[in-house]
SERO-4910 file (N, C-alpha, C, O; in steps of 0.05 Angstrom, whole numbers):
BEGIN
 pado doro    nc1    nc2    nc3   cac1   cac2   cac3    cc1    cc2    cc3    oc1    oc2    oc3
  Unk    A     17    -24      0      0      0      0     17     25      0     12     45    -13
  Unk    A     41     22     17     56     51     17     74     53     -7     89     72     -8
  Unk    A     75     34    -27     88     30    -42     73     43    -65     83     57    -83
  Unk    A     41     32    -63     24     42    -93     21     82    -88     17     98   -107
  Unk    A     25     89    -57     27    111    -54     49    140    -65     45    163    -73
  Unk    A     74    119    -58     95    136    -63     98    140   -101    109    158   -113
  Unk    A     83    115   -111     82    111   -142     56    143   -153     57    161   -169
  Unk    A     39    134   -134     19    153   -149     41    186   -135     51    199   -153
  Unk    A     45    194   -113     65    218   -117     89    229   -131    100    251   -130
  Unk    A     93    202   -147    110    209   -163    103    215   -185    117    228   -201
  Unk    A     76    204   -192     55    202   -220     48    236   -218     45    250   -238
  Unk    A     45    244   -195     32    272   -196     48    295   -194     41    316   -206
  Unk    A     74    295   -177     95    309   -195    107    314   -217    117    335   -226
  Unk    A    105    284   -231    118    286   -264     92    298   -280     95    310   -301
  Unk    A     71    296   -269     51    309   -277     46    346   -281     37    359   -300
  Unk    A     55    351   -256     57    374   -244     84    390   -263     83    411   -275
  Unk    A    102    375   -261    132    387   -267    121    392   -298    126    414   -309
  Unk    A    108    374   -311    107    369   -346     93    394   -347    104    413   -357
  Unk    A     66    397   -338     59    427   -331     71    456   -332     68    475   -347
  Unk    A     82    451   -318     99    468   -318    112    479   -340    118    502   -342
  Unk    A    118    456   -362    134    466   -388    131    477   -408    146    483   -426
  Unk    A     89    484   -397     68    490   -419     69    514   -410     71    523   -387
  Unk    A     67    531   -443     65    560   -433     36    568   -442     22    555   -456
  Unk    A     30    588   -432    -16    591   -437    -10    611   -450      4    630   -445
  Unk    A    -26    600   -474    -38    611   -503    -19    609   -524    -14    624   -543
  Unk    A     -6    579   -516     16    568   -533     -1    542   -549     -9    522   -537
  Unk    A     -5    546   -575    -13    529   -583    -13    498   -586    -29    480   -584
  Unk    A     22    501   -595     26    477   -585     22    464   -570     12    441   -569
  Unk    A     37    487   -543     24    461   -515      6    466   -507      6    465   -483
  Unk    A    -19    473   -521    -44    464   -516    -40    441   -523    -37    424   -505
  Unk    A    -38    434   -556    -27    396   -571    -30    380   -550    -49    367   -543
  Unk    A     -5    384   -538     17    371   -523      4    364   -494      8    344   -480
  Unk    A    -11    387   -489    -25    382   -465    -44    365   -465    -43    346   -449
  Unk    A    -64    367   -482    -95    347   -493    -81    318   -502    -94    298   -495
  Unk    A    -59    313   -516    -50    289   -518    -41    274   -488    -43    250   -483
  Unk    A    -31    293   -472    -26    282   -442    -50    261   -432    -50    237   -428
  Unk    A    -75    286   -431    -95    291   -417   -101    265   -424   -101    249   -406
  Unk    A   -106    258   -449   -123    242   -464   -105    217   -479    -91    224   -497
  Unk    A   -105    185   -471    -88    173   -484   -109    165   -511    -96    148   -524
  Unk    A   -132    169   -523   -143    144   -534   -141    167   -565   -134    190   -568
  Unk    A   -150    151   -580   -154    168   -612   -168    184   -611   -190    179   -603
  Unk    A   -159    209   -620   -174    235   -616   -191    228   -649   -186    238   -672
  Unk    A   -207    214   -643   -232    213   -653   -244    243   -680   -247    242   -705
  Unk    A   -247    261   -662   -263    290   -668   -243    298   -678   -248    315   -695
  Unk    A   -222    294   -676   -196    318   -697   -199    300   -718   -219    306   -731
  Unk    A   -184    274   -729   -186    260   -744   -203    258   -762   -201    250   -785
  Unk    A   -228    272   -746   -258    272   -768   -248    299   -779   -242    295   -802
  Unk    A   -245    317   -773   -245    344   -788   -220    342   -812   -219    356   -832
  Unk    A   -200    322   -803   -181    314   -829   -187    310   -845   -178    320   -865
  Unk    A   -207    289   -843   -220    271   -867   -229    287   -882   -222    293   -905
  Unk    A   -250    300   -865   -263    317   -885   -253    334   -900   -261    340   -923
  Unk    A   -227    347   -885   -217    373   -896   -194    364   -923   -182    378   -939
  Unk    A   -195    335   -919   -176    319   -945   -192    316   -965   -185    325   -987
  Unk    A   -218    303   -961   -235    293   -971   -250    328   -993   -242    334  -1016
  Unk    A   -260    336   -985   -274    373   -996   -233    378  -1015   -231    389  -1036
  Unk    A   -214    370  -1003   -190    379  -1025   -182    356  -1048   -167    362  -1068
  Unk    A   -194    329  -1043   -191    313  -1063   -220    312  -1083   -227    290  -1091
  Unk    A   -231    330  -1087   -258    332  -1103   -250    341  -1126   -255    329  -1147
  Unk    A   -235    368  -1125   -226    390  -1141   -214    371  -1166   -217    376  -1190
  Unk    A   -196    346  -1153   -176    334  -1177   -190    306  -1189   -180    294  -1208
  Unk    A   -215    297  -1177   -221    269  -1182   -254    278  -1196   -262    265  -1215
  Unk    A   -271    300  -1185   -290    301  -1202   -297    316  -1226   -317    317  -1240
  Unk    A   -269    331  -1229   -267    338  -1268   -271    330  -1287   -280    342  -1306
  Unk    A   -262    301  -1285   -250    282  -1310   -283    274  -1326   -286    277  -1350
  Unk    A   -303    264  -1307   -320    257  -1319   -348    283  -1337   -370    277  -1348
  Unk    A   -338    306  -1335   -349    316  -1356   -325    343  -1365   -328    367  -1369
  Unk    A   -307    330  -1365   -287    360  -1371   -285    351  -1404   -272    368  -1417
  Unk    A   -296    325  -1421   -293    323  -1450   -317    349  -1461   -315    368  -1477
  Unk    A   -334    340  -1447   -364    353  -1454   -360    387  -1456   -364    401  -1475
  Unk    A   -348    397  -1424   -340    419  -1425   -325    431  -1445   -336    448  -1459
  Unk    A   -299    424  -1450   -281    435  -1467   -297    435  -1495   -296    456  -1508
  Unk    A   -313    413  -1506   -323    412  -1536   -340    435  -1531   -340    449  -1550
  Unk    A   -358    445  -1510   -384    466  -1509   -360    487  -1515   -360    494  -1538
  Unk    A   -344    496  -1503   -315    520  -1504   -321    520  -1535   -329    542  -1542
  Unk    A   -318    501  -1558   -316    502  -1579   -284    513  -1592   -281    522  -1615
  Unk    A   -267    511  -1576   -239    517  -1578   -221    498  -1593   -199    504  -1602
  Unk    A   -235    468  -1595   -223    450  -1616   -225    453  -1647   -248    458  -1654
  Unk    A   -214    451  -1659   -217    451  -1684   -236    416  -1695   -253    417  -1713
  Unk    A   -231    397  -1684   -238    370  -1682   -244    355  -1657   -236    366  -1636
  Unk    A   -256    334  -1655   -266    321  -1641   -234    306  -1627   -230    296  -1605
  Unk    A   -221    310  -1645   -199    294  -1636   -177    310  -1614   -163    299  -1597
  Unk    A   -179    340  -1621   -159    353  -1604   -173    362  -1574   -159    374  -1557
  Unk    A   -195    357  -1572   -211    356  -1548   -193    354  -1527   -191    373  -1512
  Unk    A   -173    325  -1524   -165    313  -1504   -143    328  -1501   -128    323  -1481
  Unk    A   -138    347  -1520   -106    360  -1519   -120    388  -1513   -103    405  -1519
  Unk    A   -143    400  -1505   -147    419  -1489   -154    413  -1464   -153    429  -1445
  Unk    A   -162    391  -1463   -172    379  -1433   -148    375  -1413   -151    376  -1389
  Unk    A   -129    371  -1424   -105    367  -1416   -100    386  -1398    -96    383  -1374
  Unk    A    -98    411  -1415    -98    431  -1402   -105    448  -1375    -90    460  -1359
  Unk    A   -137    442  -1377   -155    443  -1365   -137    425  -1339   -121    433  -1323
  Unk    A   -148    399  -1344   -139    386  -1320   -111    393  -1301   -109    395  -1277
  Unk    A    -91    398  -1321    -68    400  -1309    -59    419  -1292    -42    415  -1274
  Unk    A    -73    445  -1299    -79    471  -1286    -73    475  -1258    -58    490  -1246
  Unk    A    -91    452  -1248    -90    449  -1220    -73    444  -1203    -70    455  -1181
  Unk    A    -58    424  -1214    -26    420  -1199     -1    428  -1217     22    420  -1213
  Unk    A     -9    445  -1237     11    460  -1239     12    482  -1216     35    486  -1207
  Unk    A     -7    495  -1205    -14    513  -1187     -2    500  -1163     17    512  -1153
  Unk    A    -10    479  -1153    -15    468  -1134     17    457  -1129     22    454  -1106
  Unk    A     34    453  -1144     66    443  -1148     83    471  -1147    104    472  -1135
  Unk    A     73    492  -1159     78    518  -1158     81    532  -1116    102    543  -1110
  Unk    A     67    530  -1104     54    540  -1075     60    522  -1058     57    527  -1034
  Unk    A     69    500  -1065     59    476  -1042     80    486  -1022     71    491   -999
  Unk    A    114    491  -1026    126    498  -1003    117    525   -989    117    524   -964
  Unk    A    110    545  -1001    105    568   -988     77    556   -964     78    559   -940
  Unk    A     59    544   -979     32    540   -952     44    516   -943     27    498   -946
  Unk    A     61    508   -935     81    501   -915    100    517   -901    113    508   -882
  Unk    A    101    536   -909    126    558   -888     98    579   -887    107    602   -884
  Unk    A     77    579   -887     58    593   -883     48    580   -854     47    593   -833
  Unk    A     41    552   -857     27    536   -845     56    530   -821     52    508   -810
  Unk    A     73    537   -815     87    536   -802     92    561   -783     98    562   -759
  Unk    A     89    576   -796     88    614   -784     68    615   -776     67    621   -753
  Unk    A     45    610   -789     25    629   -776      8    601   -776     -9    603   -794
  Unk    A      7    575   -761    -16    558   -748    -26    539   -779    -25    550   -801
  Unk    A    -34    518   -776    -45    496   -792    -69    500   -799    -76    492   -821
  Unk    A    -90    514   -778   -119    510   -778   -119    538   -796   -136    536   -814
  Unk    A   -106    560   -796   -112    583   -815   -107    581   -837   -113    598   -854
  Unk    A    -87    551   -844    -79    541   -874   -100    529   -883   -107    532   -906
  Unk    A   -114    512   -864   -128    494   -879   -160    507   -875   -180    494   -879
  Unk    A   -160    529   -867   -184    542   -872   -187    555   -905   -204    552   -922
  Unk    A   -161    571   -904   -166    585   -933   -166    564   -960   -179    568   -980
  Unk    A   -148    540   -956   -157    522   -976   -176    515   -977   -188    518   -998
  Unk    A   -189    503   -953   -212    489   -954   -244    515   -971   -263    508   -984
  Unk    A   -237    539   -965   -249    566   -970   -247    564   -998   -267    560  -1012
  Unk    A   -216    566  -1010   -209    566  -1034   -231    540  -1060   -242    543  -1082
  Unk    A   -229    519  -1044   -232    498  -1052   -275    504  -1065   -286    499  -1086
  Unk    A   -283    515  -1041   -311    519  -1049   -319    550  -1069   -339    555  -1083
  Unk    A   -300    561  -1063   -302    592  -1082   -294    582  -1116   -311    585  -1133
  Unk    A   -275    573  -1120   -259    567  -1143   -263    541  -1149   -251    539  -1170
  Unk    A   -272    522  -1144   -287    503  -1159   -327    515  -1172   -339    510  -1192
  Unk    A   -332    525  -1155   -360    538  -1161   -355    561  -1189   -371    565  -1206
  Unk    A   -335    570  -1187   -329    594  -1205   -322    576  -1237   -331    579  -1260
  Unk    A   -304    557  -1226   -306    540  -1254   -320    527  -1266   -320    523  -1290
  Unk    A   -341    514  -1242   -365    503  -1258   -379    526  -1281   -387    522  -1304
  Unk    A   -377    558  -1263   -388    569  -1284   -375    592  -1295   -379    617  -1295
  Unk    A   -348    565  -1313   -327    581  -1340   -353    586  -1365   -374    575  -1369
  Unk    A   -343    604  -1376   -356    607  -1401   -344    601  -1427   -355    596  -1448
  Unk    A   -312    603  -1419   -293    593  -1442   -271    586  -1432   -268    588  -1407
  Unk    A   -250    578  -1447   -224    559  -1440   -212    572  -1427   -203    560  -1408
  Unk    A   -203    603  -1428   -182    612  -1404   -199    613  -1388   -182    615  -1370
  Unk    A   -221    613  -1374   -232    618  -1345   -238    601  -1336   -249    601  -1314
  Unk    A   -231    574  -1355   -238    549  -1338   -200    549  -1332   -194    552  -1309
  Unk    A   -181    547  -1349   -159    543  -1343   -142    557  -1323   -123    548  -1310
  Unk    A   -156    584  -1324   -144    608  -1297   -158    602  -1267   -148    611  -1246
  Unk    A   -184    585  -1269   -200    583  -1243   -175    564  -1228   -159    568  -1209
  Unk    A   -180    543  -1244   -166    522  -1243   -138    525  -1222   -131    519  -1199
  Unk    A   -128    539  -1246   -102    541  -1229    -97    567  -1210    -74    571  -1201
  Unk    A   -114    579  -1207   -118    596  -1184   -125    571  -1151   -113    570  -1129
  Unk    A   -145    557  -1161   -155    536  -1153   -136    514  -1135   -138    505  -1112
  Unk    A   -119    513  -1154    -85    499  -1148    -75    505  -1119    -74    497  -1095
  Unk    A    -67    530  -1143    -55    555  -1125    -58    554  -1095    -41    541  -1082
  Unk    A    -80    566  -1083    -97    563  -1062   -100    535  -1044    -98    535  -1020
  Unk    A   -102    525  -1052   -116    496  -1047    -85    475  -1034    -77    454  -1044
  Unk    A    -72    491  -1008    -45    488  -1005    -48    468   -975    -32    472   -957
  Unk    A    -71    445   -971    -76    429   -951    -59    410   -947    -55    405   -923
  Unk    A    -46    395   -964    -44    365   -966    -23    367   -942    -28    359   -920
  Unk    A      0    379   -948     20    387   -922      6    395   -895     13    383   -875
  Unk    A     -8    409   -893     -7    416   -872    -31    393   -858    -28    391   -833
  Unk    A    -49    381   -868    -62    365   -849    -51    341   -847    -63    324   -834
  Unk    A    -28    334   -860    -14    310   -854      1    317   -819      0    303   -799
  Unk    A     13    343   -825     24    356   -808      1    353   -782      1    336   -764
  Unk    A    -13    369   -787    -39    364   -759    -40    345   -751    -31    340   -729
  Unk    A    -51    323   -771    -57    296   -762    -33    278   -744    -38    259   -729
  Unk    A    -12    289   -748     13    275   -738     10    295   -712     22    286   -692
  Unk    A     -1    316   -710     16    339   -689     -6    326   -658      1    325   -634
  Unk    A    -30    319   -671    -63    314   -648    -67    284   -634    -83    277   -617
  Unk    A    -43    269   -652    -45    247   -649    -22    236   -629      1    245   -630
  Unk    A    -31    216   -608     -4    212   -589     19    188   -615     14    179   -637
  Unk    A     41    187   -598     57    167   -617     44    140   -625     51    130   -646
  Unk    A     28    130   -611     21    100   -620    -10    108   -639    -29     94   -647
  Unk    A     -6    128   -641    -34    127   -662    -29    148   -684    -48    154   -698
  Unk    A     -8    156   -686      2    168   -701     -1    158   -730     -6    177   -746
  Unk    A      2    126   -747     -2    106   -767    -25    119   -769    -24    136   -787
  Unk    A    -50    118   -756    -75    114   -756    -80    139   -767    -95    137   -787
  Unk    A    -72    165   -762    -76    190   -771    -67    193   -796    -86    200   -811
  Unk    A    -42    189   -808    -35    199   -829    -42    176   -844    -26    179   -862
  Unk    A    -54    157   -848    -73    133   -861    -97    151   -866   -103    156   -890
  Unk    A   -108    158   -850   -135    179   -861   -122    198   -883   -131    194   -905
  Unk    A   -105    217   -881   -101    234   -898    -94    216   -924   -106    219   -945
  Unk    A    -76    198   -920    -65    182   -943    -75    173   -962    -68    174   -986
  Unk    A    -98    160   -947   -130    144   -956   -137    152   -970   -132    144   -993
  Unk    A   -149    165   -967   -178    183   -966   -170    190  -1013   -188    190  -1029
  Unk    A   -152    193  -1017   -143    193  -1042   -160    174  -1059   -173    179  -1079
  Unk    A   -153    145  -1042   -152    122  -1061   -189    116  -1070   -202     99  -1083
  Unk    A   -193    138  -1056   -234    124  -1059   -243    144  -1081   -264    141  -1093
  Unk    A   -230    160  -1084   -237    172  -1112   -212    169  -1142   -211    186  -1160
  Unk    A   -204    159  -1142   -190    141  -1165   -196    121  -1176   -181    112  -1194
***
């Protein structure tokens, strides 16, 4: 008994001391603190990943099936056949943009917080896909696009989150969601 005692006072100093190392209205060790608090899978963050992966993998997986239709309405082909060589275009837009930005909304998302990165993409993502649905011709579908890119600077940084909310043994489990979440629209 004096033995399970001296264990739990020692449980509540390393407790106390770890405390201590947190500074208030430090974001991080907020993290750092809620991962203490809490050993099991943070559940509720994980969900807002998904989603916030999921609303950024739309942009590149639900084009394809009417971007032939689109480009021929543009009427910018000369033939039925060069269709696919403006569509190209079209499609590519996006991660040209998106290959263009990706380190900066990483040294963004590093300076100034994750959740204000993955707000303006996730923002970006519903402004500029809506705007391209309604292009009227080939550069404003191709400029949405890669404006679209541009903006749309998540993939880093919620890998980043997901790794940051998660304790070490569940850490797999987090960046599996972000990873994922790809393969169901391909």
């Amino acid at each position: 008994m004096a033995e399970w005692k001296g264990n739990e006072r020692r449980r509540v100093e390393a407790f106390a001391e770890a405390a201590a190392l947190f500074h208030e209205g430090c974001s991080g060790c907020e993290i750092e603190r809620l991962k203490e608090a809490k050993t099991g899978i943070p559940y509720k963050n994980l969900a807002f990943v998904w989603i916030v992966v999921l609303a950024s993998s739309l942009p590149i997986s639900s084009l394809f099936p009417f971007l032939y239709f689109m480009v021929k309405d543009f009427k910018i082909a000369k033939t039925d056949a060069n269709i696919g060589f403006y569509a190209g275009f079209v499609g590519s837009a996006f991660m040209v943009g998106r290959a263009l930005t990706a380190v900066a909304w990483g040294k963004a998302a590093d300076k100034f917080g994750r959740k204000p990165v993955i707000f303006i993409g996730t923002l970006s993502v519903v402004i500029f896909n809506t705007l391209f649905g309604f292009a009227t011709n080939f550069w404003m579908a191709i400029s949405t696009r890669f404006i679209l890119g541009s903006l749309c600077g998540v993939l880093g940084p919620t890998r980043a989150y997901a790794s940051e909310v998660c304790r070490k043994e569940h850490q797999a489990l987090g960046l599996s969601i972000v990873t994922k979440i790809h393969f169901f629209f391909k």
